[in-house]
VEXVOMAR-988549 format. One line per field, with one value per residue (C-alpha): residue in one letter; chain; x, y, z. Coordinates in Angstrom, 2 decimals. Example, Ala and Ser with C-alpha at 12.3 -4.5 7.8 and 13.67 -1.06 7.14 Angstrom:
<rs>
r = [A,S]
c = [A,A]
c1 = [12.30,13.67]
c2 = [-4.50,-1.06]
c3 = [7.80,7.14]
</rs>
This chain:
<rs>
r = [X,X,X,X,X,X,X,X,X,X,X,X,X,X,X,X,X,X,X,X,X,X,X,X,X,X,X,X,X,X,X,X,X,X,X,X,X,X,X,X,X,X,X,X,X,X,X,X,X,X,X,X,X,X,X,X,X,X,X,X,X,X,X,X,X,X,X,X,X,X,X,X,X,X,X,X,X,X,X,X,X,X,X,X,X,X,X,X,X,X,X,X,X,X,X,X,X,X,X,X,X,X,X,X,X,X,X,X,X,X,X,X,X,X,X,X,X,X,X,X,X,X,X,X,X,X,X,X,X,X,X,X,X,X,X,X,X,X,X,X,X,X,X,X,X,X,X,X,X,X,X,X,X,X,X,X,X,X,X,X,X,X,X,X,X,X,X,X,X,X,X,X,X,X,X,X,X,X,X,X,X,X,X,X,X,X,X,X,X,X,X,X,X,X,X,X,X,X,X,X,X,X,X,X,X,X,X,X,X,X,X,X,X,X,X,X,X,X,X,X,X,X,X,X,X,X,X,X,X,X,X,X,X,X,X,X,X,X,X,X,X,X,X,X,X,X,X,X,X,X,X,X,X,X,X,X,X,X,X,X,X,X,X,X,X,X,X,X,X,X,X,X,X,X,X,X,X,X,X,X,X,X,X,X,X,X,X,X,X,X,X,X,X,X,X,X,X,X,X,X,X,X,X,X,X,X,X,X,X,X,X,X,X,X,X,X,X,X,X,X,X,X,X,X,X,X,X,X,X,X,X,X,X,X,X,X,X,X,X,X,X,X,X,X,X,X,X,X,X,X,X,X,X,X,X,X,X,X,X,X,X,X,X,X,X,X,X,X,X,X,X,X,X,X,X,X,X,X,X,X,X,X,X,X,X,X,X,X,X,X,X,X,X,X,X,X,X,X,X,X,X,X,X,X,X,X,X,X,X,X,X,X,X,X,X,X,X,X,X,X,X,X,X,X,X,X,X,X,X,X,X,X,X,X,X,X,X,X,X,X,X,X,X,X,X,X,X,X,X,X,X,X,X,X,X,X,X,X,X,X,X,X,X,X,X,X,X,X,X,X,X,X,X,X,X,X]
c = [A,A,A,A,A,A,A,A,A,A,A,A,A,A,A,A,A,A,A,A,A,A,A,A,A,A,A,A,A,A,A,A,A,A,A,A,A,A,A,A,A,A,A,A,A,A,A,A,A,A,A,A,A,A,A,A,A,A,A,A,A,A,A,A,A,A,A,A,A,A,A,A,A,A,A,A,A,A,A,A,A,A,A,A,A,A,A,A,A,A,A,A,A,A,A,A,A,A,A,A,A,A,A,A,A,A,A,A,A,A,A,A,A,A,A,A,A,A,A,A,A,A,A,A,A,A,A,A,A,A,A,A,A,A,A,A,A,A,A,A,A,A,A,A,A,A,A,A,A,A,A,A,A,A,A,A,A,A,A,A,A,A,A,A,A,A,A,A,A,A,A,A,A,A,A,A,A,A,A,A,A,A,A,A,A,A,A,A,A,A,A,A,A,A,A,A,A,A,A,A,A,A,A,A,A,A,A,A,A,A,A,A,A,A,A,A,A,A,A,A,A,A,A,A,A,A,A,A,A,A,A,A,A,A,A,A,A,A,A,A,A,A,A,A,A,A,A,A,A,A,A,A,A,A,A,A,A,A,A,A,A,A,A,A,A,A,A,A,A,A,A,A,A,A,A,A,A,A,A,A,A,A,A,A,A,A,A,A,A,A,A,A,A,A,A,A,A,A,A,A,A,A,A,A,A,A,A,A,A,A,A,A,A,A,A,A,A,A,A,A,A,A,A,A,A,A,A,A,A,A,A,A,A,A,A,A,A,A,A,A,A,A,A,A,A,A,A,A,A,A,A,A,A,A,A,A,A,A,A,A,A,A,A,A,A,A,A,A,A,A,A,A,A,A,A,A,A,A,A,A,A,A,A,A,A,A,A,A,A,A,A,A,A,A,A,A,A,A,A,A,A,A,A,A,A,A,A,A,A,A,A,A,A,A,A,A,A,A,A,A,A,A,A,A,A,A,A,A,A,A,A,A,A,A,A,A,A,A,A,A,A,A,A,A,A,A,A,A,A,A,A,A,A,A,A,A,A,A,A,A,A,A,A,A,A,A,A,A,A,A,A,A,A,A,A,A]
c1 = [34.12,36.31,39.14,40.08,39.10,35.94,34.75,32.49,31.08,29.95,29.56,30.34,33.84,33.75,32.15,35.20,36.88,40.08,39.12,36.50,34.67,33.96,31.19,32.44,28.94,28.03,24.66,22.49,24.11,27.54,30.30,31.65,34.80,35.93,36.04,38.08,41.11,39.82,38.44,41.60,43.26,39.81,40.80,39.34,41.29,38.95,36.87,33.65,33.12,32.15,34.01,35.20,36.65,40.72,42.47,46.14,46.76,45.21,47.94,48.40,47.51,43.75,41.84,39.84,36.67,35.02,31.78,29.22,26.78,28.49,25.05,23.71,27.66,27.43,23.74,24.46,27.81,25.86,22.90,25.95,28.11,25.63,24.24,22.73,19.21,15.34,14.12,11.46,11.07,8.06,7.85,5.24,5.51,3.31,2.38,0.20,-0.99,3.24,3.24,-0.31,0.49,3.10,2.03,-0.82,0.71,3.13,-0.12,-1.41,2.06,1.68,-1.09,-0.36,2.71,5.46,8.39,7.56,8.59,7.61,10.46,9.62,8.70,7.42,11.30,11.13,8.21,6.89,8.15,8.79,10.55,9.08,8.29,9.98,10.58,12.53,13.70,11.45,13.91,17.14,20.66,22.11,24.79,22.10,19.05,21.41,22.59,19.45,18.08,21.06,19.91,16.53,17.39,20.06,18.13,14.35,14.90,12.44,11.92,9.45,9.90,7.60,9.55,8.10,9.84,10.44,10.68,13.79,14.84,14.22,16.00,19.24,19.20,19.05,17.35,19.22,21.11,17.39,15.22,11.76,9.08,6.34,6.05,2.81,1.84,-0.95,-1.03,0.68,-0.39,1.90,4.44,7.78,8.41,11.27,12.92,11.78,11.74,8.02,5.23,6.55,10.10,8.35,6.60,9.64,11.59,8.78,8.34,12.29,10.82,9.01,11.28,14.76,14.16,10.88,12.43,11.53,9.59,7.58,4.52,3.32,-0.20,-1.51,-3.73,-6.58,-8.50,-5.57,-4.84,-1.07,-2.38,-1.79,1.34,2.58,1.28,3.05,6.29,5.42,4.36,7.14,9.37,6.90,5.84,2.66,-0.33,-2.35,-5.23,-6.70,-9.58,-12.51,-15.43,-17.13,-13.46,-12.64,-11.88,-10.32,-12.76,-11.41,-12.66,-10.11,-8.45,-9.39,-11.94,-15.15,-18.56,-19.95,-19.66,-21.65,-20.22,-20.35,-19.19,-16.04,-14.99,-17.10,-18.52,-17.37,-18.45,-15.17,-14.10,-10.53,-8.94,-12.69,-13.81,-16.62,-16.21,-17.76,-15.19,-15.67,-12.76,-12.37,-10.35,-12.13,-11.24,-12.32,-9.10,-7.74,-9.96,-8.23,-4.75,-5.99,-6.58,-2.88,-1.85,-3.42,-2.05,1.47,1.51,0.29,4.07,3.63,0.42,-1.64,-3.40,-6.89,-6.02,-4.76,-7.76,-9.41,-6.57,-8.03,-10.25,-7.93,-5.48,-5.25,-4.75,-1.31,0.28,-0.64,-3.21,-6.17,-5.37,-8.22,-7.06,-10.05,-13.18,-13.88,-16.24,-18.84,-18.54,-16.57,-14.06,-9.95,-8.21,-4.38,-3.43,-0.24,-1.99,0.36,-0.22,-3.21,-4.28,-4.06,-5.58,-8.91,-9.18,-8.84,-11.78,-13.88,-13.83,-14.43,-17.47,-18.85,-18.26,-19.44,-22.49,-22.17,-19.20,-16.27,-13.13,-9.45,-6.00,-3.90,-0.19,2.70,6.31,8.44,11.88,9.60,7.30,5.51,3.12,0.84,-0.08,-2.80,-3.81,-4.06,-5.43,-8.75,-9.13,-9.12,-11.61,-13.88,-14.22,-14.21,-16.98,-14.04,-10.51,-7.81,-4.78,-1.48,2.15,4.09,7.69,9.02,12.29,14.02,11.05,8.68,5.68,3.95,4.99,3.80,0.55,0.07,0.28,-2.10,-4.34,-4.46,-6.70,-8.14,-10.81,-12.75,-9.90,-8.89,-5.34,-4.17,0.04,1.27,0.07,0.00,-2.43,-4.59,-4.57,-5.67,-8.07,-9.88,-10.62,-12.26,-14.75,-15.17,-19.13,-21.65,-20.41,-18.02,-14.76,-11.68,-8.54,-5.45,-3.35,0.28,2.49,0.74,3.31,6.30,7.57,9.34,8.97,11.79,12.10,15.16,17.96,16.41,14.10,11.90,10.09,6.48,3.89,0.45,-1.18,0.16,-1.27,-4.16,-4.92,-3.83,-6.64,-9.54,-8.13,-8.07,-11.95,-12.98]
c2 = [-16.34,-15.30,-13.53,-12.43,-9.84,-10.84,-9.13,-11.37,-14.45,-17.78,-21.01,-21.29,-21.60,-20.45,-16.47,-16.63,-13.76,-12.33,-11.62,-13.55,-16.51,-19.82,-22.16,-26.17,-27.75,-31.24,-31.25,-33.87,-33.58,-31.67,-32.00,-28.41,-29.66,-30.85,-27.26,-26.05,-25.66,-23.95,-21.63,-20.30,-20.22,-17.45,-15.56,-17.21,-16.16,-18.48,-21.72,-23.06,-26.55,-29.85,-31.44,-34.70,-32.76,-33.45,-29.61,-30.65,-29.81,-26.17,-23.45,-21.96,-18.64,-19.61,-20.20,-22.77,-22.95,-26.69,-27.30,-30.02,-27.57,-25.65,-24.50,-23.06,-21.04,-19.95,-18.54,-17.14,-15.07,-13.87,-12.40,-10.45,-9.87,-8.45,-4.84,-3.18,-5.09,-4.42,-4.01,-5.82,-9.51,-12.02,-15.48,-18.12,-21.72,-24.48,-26.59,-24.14,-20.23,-19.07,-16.76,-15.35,-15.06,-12.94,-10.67,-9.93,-8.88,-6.70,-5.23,-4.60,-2.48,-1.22,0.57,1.42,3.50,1.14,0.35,-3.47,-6.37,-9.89,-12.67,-16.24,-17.58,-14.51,-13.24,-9.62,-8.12,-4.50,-1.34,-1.04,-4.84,-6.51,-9.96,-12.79,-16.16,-17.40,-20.14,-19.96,-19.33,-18.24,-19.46,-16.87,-15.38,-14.08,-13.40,-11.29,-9.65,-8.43,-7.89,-5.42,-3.89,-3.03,-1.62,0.48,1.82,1.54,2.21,-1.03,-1.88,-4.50,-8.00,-11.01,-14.08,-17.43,-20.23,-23.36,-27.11,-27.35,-23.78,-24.34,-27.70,-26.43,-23.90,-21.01,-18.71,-19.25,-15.84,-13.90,-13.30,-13.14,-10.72,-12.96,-16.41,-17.90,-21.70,-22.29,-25.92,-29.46,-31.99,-34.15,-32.21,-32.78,-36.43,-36.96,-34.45,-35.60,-38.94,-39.15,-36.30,-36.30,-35.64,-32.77,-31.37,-31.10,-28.92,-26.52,-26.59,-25.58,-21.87,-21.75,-24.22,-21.60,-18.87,-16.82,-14.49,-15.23,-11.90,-12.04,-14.45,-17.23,-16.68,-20.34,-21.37,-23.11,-25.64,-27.59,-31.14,-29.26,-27.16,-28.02,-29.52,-26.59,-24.45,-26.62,-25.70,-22.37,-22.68,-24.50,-21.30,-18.59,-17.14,-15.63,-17.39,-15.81,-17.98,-17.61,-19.39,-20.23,-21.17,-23.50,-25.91,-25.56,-28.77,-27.72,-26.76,-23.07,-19.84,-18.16,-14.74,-14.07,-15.23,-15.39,-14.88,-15.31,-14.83,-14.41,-15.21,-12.86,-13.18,-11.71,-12.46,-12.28,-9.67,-11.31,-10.78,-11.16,-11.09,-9.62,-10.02,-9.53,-6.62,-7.29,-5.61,-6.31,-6.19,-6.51,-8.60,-8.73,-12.23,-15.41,-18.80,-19.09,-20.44,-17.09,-15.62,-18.00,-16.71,-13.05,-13.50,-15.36,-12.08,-9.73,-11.85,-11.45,-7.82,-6.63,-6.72,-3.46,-4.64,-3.40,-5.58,-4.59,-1.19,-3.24,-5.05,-1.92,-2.27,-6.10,-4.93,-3.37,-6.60,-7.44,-11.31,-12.57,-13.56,-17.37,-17.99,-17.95,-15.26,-14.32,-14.54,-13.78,-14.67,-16.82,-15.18,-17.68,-16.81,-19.31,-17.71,-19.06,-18.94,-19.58,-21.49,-22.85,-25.90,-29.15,-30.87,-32.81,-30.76,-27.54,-29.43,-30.23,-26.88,-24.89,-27.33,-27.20,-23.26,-22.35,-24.64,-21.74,-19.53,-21.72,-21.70,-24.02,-26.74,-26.24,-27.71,-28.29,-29.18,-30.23,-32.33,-33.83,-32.85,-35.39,-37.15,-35.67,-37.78,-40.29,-41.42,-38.59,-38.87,-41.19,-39.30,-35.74,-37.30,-38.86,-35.43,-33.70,-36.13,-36.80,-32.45,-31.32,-31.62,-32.52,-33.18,-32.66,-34.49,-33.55,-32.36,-30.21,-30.12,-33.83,-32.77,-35.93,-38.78,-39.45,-37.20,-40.44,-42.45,-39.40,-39.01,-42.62,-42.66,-39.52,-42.17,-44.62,-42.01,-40.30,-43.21,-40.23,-38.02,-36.77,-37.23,-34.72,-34.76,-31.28,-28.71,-26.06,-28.49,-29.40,-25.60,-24.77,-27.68,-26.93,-23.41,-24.05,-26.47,-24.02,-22.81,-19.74,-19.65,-22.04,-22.48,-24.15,-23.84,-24.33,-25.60,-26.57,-24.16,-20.64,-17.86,-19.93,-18.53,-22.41,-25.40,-27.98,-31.00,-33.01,-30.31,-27.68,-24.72,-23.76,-20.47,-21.14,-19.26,-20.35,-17.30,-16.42,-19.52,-19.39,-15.64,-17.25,-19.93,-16.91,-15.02,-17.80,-18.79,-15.15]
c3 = [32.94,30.11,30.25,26.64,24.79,22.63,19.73,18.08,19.02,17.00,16.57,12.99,12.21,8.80,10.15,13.03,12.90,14.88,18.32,18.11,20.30,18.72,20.37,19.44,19.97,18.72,16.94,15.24,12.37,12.73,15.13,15.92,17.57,14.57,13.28,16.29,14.36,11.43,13.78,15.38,12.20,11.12,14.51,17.38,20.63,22.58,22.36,24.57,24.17,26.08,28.94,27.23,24.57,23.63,23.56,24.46,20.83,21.02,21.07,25.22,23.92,23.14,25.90,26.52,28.97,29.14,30.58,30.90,29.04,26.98,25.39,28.39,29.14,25.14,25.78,29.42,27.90,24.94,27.03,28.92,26.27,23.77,25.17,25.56,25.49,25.98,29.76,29.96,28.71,28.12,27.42,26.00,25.25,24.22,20.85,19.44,19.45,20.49,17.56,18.17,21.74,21.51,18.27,20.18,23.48,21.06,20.00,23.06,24.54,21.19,21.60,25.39,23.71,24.14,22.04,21.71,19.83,19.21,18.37,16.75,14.00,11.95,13.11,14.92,14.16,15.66,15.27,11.69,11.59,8.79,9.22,7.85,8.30,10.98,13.71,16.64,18.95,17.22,18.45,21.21,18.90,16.40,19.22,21.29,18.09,16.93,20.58,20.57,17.65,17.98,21.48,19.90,16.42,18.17,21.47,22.16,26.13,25.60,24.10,24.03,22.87,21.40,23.26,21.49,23.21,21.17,22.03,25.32,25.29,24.07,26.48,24.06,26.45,29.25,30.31,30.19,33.05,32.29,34.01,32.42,30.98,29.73,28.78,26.04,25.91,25.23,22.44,20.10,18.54,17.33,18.83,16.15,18.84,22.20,23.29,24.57,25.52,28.78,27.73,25.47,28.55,30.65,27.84,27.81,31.80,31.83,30.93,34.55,36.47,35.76,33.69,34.76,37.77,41.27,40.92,38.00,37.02,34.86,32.86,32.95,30.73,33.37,30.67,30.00,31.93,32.74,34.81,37.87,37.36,35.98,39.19,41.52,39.83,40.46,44.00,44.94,43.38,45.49,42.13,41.66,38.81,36.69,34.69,32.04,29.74,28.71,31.41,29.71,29.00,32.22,33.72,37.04,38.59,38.96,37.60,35.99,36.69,32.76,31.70,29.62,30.53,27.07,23.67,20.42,16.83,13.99,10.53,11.32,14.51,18.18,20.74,24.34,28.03,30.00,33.72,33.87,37.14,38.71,36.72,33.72,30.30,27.06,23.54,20.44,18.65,14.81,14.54,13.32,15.59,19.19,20.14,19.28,21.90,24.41,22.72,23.68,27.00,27.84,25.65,28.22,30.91,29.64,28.73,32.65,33.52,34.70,37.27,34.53,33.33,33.64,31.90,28.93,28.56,26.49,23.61,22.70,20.68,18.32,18.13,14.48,12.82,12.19,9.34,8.33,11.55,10.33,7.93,5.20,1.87,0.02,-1.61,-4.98,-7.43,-7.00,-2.84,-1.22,1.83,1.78,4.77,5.42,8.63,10.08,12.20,11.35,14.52,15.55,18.20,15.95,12.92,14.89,16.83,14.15,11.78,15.00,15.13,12.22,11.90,13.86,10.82,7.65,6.44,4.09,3.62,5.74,3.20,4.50,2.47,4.57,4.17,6.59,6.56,5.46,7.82,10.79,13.37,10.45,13.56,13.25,9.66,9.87,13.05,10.55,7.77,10.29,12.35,8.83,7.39,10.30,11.04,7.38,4.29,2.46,3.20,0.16,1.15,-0.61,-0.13,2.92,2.79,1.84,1.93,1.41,1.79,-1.43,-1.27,-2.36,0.47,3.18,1.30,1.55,5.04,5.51,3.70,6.00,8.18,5.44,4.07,2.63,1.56,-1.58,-2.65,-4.97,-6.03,-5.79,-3.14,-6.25,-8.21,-4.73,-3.90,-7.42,-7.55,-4.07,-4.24,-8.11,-7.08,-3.72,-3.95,-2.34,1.72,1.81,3.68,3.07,5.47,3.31,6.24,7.75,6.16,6.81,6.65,4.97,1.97,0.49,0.12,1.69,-1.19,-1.15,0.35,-1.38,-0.84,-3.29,-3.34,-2.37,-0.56,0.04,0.07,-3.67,-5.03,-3.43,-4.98,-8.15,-8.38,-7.10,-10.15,-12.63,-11.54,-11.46]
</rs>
């Protein structure tokens, strides 16, 4: 462990100041040791960094601690260093529903009378923080930072935390022991970053395999192929399972520990039989998407840290939409519903289409785009699963950022025989909800809560939601 005295810690050498830590990383596209110098000449009194690293040349008053993960050291010093912190901690992981997940078990301690935050994408949100946009899972320095924060100005003692793959990979989390973890599930996602799905299911697994205490639980979700793979890990560990799902997906033959019975769909959202932990309830819940019913229930899992889960269930009813999941933006004059979503995987793409069929009563319309110098495979896939489970399929721009929008919309193409290519998500946004008519849908999806737009190495301001309101007032 160190022996100096830190003040701050980073792992940018340019914020270094005296007394402070500095973290030398390599990254994909910086080298950190190369700033090592610079560093101790802003302050640094002591340096992490990787085991092959050359320090003969670093003064003998700096010290210098190497390690064969210096990621995992950096994380597990800042989750000590940085206090004090929140008492209770939850995890989930998974491709899709992370940020629902954990907004809604906020919600839920919420309204039980906690002091509760959420952490990910939407950045801290709960009491009072306003949301904004953020990395997933934040580097240590800035998590333990803010985790110090909000335990310090709101006296918060519960925290549910979205864990990334890549979060998880670099061992960002490492240092925190979790009461509860929950998995959602696994489809293709960010294979630019991971060599193959199984490579991508071993990063997320790393939340249940090391960092979920011996004494707290996982909330599995039981209609998901992963499963069982992912109970074993548990079993072998001696921790206890909780599942959770839908009966009818269920493909395990199990019934899970939260479940439901049955359902019935209303315009704005769905009155549900469940079965929590063997006791039957009826709720009414005002959120469109039946995969966000599914994202409830791992919720209710997650928040009974305190063995309550059953009492918690009566607070689901109350959970509110988050911000770019399925969030209702409004109605044309001529009657057709906009919706923002963040779906820009496969997986997300077609469960979110295949829900809200269930809703439309007319034609159920989706714009959807693909994010350029990121995994070009699933393009074609995207542009198909938009065409084949929507009346029509608008196929446009996402965030290029350095890759002709041209070339990316092309490729959507290839799937998308019946697509319509429009240049310019402000144009195919503008263009989609005009020609929208009496009760129908359209999903504007893949960027849902961002506020820019990543082309070339810039980000320009651009929010769905404000363009879409645009268009309804321009055809009203």
């Amino acid at each position: 462990m160190i022996k100096s005295n830190i003040n701050m810690i980073s792992p940018n050498s340019k914020t270094i100041k005296k007394g402070g830590l500095f973290i030398a990383l390599r990254g994909e596209n910086q080298d950190g040791t190369k700033y090592i110098e610079e560093a101790i000449q802003n302050g640094a009194v002591a340096i992490i960094t990787h085991s092959d690293v050359e320090t003969q040349n670093i003064p003998d008053k700096i010290e210098v601690i190497k390690t064969d993960n210096p990621r995992q050291y950096y994380a597990q010093y800042c989750a000590k260093f940085y206090q004090p912190k929140p008492k209770y901690f939850s995890a989930v992981t998974g491709t899709n529903g992370k940020t629902s997940v954990a907004n809604f078990t906020q919600q839920i301690w919420d309204k039980k009378g906690h002091n509760a935050i959420a952490t990910g994408t939407l950045g801290f949100t709960g009491c009072g923080c306003e949301p904004k946009s953020s990395l997933t899972t934040p580097e240590p320095a800035l998590l333990h930072q803010q985790l110090k924060q909000v335990t310090q100005e709101k006296q918060v003692d519960f925290v549910c935390m979205e864990a990334s793959s890549h979060g998880l990979d670099m061992n960002r989390l490492d240092g925190i022991e979790f009461t509860s973890a929950g998995f959602t599930n696994l489809s293709r996602d960010h294979l630019d970053y991971h060599k193959n799905m199984n490579e991508y299911f071993k990063a997320k697994s790393y939340l249940f395999e090391k960092l979920l205490s011996p004494d707290g639980y996982a909330v599995l979700n039981s209609t998901i192929p992963e499963y069982n793979q992912l109970k074993e890990i548990c079993d072998k560990r001696k921790i206890k399972t909780i599942s959770y799902g839908l009966l009818e997906k269920s493909k395990n033959g199990i019934i899970p520990d939260i479940h439901v019975i049955g359902y019935k769909t209303s315009s704005t959202g769905f009155d549900v039989d469940m079965s929590v932990m063997g006791v039957e309830m009826q709720t009414n819940i005002q959120i469109a998407g039946l995969f966000q019913i599914e994202n409830i229930l791992c919720a209710l899992g997650l928040s009974g840290i305190n063995n309550d889960i059953v009492e918690n269930a009566q607070f689901i009813d109350n959970v509110s939409g988050v911000r770019g999941r399925l969030e209702y933006i409004g109605m044309t004059q001529k009657g057709g519903i906009v919706y923002v979503d963040y779906a820009h995987t496969p997986d997300a793409l077609k469960t979110v289409l295949q829900t809200m069929r269930n809703h439309s009563k007319k034609k159920l319309n989706v714009l959807i785009g693909c994010g350029g110098n990121r995994d070009a495979g699933k393009r074609p896939i995207m542009g198909k699963i938009a065409c084949n489970y929507a009346d029509n399929a608008y196929i446009t721009d996402d965030n290029p950022r350095n890759e002709k929008p041209a070339n990316i919309r092309r490729d959507m193409m290839v799937g998308a025989v019946d697509g319509i290519e429009i240049d310019g998500r402000e144009n195919a946004i503008m263009q989609s909800v005009k020609e929208l008519e009496q009760d129908d849908i359209l999903i504007v999806a893949g960027k849902g809560h961002e506020q820019g737009q990543i082309v070339g190495d810039k980000i320009l301001p651009f929010d769905d939601s404000k363009i879409i309101r645009k268009a309804i007032l321009e055809n009203s």
